[in-house]
C-alpha positions in Angstrom: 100.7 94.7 124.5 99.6 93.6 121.1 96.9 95.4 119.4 94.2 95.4 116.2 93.6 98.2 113.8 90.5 98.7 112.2 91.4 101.2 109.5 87.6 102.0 109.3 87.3 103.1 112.6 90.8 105.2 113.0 89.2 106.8 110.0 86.1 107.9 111.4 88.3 109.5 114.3 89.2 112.5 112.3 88.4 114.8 109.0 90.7 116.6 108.7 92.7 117.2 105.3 96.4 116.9 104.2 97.5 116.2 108.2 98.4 112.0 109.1 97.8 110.9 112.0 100.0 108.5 113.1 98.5 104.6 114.4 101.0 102.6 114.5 105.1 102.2 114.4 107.2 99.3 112.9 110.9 99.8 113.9 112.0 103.4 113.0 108.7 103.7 110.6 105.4 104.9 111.1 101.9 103.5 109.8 99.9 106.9 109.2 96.6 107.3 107.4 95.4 110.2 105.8 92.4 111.9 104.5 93.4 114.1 101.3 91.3 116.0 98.9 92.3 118.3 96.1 96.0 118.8 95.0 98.8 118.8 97.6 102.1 120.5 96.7 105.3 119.1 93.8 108.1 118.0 96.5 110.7 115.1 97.3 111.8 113.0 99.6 115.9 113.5 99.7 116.6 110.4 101.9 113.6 108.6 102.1 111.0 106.2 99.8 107.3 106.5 100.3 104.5 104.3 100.4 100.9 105.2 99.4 98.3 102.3 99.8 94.9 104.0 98.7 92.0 102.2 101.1 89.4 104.1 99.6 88.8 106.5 96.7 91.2 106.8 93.5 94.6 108.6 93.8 96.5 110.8 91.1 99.8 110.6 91.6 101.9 113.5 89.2 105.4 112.5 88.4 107.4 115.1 85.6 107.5 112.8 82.9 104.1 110.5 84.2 101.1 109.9 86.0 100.5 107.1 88.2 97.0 106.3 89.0 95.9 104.2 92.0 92.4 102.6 92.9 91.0 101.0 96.6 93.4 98.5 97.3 96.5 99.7 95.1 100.0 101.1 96.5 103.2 102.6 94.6 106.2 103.2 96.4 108.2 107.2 95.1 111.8 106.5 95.7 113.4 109.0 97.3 114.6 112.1 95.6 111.4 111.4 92.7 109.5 114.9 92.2 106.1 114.2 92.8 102.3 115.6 92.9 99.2 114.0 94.7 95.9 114.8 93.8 92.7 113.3 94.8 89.5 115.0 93.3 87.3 113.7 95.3 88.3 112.5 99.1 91.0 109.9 99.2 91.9 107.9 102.3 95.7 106.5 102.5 97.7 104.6 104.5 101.5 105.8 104.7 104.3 104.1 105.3 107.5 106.1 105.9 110.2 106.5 107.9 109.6 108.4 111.8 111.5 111.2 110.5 109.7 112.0 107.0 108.0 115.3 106.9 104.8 115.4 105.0 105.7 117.9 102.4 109.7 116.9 101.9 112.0 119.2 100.6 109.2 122.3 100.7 107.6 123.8 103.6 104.7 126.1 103.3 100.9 125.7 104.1 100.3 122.3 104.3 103.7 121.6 106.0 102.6 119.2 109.9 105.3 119.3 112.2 103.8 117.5 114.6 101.5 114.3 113.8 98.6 113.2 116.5 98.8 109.6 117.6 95.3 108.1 117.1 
């Protein structure tokens, strides 16, 4: 069966912080959104390039050598193996696009580490 998404209303299903939920999958990716606030952790992605499409608030993104910034309606793809930093200082929703198998916090495990994402 074919169905919508109304990003506003997945949204409003959850406020929780630094955990996607998963609403949709495209071949072997998933379409997660998340709700982020404050500074996550510095990690990478060894085999896998991430998209981050900000749908509402403004994004920091920390790279090394750069920052990228990103308003409502922006994305940047992080190729794989790119050291990298999100920060939102106020509450950020996103929209991810990655891979089934991409864990959240990439090379580093810790605190903020989901092992499991909830289908919404």
């Amino acid at each position: 069966m074919i169905e919508k998404v109304n990003l506003a209303q997945k949204f409003e299903l959850f406020s929780d912080h630094w955990r996607p939920k998963i609403v949709g999958e495209v071949n072997d990716f998933f379409v997660k959104l998340a709700k982020i606030e404050g500074e996550f952790v510095w990690h990478h992605h060894e085999d896998e390039d991430e998209l981050f499409l900000v749908v509402k608030g403004r994004l920091q993104i920390r790279l090394r050598d750069a920052d990228v910034w990103l308003d409502e309606g922006e994305f940047v793809i992080i190729p794989r193996g790119v050291e990298h930093l999100p920060v939102a200082s106020d509450e950020v929703h996103l929209l991810l696009f990655e891979r089934a198998t991409t864990r959240n916090t990439g090379n580093v495990t810790g605190d903020r580490t989901v092992e499991k994402l909830d289908r919404i």
